[in-house]
PDB file of N, CA, C, O and CB in Angstrom:
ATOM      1  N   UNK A   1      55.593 112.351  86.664  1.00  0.00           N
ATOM      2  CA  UNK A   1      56.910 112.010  87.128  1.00  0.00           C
ATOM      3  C   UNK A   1      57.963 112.843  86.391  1.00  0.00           C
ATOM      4  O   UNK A   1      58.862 113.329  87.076  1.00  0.00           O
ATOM      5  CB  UNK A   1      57.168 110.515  86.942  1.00  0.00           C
ATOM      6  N   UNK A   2      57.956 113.000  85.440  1.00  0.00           N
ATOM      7  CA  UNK A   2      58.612 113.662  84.188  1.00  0.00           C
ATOM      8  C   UNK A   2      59.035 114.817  84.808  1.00  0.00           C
ATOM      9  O   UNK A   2      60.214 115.119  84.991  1.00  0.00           O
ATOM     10  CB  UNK A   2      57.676 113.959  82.864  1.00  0.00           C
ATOM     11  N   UNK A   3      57.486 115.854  85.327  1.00  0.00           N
ATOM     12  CA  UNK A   3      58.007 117.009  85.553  1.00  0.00           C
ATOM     13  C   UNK A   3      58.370 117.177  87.259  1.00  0.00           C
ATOM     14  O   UNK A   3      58.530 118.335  87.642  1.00  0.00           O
ATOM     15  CB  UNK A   3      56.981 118.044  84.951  1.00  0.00           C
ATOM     16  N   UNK A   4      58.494 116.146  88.214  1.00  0.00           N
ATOM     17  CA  UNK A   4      59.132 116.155  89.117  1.00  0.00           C
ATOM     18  C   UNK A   4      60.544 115.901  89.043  1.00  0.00           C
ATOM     19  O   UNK A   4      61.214 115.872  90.075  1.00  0.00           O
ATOM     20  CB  UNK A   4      58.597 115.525  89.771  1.00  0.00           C
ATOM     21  N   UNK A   5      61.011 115.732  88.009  1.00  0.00           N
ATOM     22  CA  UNK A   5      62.311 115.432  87.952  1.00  0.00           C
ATOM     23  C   UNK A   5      62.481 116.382  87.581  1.00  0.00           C
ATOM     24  O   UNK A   5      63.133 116.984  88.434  1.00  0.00           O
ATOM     25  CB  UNK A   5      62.862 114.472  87.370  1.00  0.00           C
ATOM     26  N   UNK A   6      62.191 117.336  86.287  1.00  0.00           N
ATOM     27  CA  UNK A   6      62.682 118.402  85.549  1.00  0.00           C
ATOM     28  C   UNK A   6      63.165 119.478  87.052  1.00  0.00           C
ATOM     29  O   UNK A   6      64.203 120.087  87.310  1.00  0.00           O
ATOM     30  CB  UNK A   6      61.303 119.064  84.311  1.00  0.00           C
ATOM     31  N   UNK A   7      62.283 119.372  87.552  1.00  0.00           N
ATOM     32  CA  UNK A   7      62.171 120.520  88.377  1.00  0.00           C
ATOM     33  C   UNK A   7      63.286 120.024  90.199  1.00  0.00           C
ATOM     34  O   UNK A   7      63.656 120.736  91.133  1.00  0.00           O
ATOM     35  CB  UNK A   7      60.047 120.786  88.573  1.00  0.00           C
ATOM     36  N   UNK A   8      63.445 118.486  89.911  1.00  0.00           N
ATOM     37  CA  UNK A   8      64.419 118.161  90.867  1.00  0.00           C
ATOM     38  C   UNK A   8      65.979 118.498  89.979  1.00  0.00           C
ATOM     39  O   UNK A   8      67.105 118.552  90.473  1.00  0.00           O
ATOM     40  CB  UNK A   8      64.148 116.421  91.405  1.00  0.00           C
ATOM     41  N   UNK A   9      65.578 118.693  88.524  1.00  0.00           N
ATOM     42  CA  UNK A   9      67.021 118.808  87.895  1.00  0.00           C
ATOM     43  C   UNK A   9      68.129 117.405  88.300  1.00  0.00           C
ATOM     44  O   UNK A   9      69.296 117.421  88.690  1.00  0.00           O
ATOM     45  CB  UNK A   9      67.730 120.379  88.574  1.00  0.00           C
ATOM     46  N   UNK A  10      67.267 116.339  88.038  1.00  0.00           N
ATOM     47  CA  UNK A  10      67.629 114.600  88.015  1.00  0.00           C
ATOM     48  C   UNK A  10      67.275 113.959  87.175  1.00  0.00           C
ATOM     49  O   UNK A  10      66.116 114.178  86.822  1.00  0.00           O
ATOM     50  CB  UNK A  10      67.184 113.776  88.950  1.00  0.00           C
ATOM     51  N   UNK A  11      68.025 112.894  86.447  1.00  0.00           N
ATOM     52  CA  UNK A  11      67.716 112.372  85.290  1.00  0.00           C
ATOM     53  C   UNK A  11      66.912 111.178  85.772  1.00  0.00           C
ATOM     54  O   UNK A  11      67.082 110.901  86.959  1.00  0.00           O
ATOM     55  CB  UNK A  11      68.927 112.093  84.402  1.00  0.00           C
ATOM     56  N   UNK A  12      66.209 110.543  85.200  1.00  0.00           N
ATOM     57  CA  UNK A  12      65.252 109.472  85.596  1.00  0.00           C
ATOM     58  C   UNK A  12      66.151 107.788  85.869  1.00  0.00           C
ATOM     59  O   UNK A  12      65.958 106.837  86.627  1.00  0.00           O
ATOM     60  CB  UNK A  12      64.005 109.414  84.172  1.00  0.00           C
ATOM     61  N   UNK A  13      66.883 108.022  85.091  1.00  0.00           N
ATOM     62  CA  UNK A  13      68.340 107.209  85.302  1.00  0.00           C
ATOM     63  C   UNK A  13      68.874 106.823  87.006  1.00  0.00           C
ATOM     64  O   UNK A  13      68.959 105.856  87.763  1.00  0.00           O
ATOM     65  CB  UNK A  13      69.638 108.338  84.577  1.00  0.00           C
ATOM     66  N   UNK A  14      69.186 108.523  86.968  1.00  0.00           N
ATOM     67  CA  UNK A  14      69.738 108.351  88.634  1.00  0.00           C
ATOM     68  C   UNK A  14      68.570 108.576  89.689  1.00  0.00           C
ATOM     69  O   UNK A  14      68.712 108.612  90.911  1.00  0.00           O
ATOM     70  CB  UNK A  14      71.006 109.605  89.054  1.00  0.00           C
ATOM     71  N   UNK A  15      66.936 108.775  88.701  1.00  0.00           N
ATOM     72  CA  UNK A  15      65.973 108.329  90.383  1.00  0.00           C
ATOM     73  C   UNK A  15      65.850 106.548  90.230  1.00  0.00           C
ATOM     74  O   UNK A  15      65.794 105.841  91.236  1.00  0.00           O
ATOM     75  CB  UNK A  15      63.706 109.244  90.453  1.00  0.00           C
ATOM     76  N   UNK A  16      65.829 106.140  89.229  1.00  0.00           N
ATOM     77  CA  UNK A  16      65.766 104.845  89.414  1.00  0.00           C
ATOM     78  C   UNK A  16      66.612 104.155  89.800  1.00  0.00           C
ATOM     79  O   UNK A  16      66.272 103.167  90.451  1.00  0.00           O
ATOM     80  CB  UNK A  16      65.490 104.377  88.646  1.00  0.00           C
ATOM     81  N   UNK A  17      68.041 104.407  89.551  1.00  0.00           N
ATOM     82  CA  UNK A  17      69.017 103.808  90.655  1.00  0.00           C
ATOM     83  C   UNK A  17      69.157 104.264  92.024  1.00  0.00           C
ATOM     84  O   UNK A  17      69.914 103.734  92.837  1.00  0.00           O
ATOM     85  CB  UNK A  17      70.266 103.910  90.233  1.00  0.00           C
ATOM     86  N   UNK A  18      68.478 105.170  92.240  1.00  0.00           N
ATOM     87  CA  UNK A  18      68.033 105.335  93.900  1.00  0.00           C
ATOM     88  C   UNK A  18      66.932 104.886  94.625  1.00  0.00           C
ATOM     89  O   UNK A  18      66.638 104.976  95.817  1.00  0.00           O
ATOM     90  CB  UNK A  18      67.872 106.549  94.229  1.00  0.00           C
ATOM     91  N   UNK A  19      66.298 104.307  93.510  1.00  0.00           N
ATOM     92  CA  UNK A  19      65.349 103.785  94.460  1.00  0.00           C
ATOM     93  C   UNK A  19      65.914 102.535  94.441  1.00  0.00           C
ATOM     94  O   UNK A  19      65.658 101.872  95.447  1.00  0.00           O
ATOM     95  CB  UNK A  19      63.806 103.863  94.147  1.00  0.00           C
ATOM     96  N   UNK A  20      66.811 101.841  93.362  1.00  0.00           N
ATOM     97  CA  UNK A  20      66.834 100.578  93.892  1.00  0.00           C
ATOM     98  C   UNK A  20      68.447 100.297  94.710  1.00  0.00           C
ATOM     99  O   UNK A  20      68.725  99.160  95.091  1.00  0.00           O
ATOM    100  CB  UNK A  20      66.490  99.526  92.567  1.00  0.00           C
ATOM    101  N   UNK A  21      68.959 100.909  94.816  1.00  0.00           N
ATOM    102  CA  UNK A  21      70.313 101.197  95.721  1.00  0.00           C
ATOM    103  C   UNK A  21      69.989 101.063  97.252  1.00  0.00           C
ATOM    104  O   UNK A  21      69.415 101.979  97.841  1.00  0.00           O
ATOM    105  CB  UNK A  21      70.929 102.812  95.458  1.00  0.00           C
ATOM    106  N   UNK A  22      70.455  99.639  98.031  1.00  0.00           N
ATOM    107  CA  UNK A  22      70.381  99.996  99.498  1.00  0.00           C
ATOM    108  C   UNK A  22      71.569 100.845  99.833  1.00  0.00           C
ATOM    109  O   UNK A  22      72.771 100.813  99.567  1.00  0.00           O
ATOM    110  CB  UNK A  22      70.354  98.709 100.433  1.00  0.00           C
ATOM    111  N   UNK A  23      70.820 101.567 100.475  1.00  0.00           N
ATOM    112  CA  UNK A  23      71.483 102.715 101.389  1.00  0.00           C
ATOM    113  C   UNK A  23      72.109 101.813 102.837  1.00  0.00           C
ATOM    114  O   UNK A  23      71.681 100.752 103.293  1.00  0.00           O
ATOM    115  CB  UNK A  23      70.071 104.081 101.891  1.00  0.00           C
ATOM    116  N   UNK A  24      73.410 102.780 103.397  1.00  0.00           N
ATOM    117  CA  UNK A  24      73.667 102.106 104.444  1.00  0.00           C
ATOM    118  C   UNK A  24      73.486 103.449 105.606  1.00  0.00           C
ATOM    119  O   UNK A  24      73.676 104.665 105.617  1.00  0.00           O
ATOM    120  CB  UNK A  24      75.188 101.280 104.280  1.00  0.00           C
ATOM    121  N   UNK A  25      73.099 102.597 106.348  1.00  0.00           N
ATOM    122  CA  UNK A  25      72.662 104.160 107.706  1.00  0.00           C
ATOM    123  C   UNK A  25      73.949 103.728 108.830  1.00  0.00           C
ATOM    124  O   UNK A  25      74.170 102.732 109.518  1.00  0.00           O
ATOM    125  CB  UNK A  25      70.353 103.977 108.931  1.00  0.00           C
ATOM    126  N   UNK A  26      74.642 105.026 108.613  1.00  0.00           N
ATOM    127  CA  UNK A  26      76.149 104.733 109.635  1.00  0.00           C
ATOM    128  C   UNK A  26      75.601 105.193 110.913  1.00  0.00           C
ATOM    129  O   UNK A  26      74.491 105.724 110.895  1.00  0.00           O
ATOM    130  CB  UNK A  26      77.794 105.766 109.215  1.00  0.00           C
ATOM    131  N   UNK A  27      76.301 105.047 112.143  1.00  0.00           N
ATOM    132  CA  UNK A  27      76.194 105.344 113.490  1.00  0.00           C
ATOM    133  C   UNK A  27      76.205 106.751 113.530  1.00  0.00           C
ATOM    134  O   UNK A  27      77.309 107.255 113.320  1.00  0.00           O
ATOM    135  CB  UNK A  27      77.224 104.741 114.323  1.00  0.00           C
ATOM    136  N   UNK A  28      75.338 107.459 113.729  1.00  0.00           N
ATOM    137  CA  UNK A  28      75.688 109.072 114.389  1.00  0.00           C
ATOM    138  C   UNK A  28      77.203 109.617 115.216  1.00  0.00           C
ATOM    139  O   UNK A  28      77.669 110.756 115.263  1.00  0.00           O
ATOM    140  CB  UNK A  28      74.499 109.280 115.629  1.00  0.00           C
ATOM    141  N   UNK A  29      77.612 108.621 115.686  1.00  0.00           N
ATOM    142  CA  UNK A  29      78.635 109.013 116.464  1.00  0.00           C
ATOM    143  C   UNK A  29      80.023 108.660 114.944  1.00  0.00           C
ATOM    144  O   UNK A  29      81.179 109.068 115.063  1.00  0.00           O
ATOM    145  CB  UNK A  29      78.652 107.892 118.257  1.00  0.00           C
ATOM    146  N   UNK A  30      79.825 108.337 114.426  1.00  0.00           N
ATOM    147  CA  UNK A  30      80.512 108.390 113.526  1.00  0.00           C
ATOM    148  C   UNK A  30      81.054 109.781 112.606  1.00  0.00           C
ATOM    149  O   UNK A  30      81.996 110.550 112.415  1.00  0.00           O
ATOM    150  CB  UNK A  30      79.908 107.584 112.972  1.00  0.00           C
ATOM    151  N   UNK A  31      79.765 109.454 112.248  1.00  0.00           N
ATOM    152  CA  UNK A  31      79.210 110.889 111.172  1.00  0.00           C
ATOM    153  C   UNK A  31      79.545 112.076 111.680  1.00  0.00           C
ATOM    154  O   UNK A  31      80.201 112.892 111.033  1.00  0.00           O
ATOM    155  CB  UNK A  31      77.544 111.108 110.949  1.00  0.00           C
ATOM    156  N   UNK A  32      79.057 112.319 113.084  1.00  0.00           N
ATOM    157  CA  UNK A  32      79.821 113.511 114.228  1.00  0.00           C
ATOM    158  C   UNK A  32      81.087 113.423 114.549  1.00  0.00           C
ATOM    159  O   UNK A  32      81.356 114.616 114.693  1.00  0.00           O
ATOM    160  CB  UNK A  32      79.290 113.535 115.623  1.00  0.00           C
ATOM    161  N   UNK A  33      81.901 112.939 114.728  1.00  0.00           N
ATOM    162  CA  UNK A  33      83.338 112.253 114.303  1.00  0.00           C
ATOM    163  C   UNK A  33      84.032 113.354 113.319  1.00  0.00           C
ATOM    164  O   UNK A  33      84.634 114.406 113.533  1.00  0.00           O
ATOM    165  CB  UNK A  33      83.112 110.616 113.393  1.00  0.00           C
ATOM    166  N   UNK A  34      83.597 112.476 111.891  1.00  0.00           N
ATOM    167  CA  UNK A  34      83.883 112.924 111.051  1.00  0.00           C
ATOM    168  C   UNK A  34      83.523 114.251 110.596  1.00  0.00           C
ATOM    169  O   UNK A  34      84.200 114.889 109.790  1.00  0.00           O
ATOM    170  CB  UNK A  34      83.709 112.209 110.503  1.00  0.00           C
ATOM    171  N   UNK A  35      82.593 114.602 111.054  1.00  0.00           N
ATOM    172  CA  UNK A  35      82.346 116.379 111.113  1.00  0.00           C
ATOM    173  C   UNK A  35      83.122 117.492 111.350  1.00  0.00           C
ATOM    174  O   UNK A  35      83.365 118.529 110.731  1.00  0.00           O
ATOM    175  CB  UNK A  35      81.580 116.724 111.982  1.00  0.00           C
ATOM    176  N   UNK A  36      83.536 116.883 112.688  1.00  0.00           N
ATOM    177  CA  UNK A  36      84.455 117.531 114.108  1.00  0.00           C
ATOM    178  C   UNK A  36      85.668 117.233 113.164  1.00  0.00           C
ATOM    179  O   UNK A  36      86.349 118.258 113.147  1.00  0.00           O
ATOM    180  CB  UNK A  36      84.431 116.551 116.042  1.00  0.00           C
ATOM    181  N   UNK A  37      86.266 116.210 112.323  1.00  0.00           N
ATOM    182  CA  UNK A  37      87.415 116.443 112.240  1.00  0.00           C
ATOM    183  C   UNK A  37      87.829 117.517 110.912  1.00  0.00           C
ATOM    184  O   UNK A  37      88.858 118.192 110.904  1.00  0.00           O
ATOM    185  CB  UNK A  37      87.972 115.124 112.248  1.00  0.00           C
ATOM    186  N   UNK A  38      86.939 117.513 109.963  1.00  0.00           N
ATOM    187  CA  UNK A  38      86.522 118.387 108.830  1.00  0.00           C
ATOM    188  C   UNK A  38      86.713 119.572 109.359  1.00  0.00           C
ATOM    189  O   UNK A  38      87.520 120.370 108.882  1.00  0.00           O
ATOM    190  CB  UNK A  38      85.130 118.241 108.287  1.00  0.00           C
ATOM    191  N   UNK A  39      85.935 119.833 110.483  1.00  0.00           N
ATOM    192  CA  UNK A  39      85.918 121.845 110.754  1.00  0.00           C
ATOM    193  C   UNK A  39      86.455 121.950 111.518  1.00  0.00           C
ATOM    194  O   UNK A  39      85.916 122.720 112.313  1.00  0.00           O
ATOM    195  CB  UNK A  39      84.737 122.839 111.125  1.00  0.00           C
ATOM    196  N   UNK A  40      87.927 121.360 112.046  1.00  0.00           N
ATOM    197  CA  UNK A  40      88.887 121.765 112.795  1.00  0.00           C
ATOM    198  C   UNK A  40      90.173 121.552 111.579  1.00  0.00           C
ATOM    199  O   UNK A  40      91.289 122.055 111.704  1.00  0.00           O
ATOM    200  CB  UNK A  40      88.931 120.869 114.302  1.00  0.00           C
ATOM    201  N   UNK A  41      89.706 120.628 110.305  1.00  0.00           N
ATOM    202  CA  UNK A  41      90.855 120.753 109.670  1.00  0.00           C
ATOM    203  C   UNK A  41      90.465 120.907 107.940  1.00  0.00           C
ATOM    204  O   UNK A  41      90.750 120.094 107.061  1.00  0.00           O
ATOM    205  CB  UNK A  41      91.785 119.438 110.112  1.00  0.00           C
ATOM    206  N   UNK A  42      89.770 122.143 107.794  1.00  0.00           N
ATOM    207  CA  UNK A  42      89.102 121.797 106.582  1.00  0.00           C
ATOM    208  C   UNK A  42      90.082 121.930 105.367  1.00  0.00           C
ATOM    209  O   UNK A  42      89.442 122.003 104.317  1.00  0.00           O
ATOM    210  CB  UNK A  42      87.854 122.694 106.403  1.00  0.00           C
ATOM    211  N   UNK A  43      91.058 121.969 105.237  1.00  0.00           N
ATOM    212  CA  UNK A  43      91.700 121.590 104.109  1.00  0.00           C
ATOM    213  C   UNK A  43      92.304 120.088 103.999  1.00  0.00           C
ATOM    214  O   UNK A  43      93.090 119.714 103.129  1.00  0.00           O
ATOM    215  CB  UNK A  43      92.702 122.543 103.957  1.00  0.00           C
ATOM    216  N   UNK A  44      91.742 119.245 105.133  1.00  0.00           N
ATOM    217  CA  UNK A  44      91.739 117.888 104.575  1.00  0.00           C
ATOM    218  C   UNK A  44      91.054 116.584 103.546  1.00  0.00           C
ATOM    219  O   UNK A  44      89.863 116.409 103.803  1.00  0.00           O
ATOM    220  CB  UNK A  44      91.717 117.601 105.355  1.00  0.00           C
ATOM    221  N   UNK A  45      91.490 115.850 102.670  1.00  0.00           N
ATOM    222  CA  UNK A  45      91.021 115.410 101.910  1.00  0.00           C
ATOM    223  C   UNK A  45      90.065 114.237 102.661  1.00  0.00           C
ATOM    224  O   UNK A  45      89.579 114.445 103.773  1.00  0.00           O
ATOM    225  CB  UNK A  45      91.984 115.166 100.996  1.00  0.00           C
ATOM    226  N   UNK A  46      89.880 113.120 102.001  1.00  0.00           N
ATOM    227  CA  UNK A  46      89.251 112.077 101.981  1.00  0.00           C
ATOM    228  C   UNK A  46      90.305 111.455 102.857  1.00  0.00           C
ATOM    229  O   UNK A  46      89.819 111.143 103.945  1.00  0.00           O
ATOM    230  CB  UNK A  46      88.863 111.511 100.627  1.00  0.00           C
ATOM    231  N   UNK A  47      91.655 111.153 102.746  1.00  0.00           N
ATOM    232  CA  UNK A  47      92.881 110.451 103.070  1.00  0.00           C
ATOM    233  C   UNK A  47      93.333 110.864 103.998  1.00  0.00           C
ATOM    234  O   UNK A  47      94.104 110.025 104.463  1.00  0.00           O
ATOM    235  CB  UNK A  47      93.790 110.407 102.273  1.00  0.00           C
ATOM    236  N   UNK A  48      93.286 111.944 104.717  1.00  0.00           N
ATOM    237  CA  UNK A  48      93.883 112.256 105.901  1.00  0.00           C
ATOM    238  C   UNK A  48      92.847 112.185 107.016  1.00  0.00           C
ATOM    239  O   UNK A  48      93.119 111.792 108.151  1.00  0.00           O
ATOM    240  CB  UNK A  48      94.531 113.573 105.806  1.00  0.00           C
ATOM    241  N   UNK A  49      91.306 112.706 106.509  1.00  0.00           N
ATOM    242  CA  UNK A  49      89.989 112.456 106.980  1.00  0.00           C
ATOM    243  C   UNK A  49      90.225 110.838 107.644  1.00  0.00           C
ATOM    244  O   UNK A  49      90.166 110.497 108.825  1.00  0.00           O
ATOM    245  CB  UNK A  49      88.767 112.616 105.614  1.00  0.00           C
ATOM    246  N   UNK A  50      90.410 110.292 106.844  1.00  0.00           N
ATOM    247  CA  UNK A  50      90.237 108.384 107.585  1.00  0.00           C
ATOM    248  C   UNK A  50      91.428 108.115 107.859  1.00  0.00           C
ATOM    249  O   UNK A  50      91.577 107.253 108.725  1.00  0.00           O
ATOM    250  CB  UNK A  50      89.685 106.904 106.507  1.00  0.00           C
ATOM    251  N   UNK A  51      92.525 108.654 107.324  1.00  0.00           N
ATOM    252  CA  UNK A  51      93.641 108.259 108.725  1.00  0.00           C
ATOM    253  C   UNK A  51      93.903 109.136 110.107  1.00  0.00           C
ATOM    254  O   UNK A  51      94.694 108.772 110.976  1.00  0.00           O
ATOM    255  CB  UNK A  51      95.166 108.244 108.143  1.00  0.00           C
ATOM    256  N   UNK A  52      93.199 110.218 110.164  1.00  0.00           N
ATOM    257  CA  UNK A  52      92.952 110.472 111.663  1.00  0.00           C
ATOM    258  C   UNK A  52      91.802 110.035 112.206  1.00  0.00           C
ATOM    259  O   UNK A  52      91.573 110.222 113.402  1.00  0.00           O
ATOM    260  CB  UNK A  52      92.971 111.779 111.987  1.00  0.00           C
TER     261      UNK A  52
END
């Protein structure tokens, strides 16, 4: 395990809080959304991202 991490360059810290972290799986149409609005406006932050 040791040297799967070395070589993922991850501390064993943050694989073990990933394995125990539920993940949330968003809608695709979302995620594509938010894509489309990124590479039509990529100098937007986080904040303008979710208010358009």
């Amino acid at each position: 395990m040791k040297l799967i991490l070395q070589v993922a360059e991850m501390s064993s810290s943050s694989y073990y809080d990933a394995c125990k972290r539920a993940y949330k799986e968003y809608p695709r149409d979302l995620i594509n959304t938010i894509t489309a609005i990124r590479n039509e406006n990529p100098d937007y932050g986080y904040r303008r991202v979710t208010q358009e």
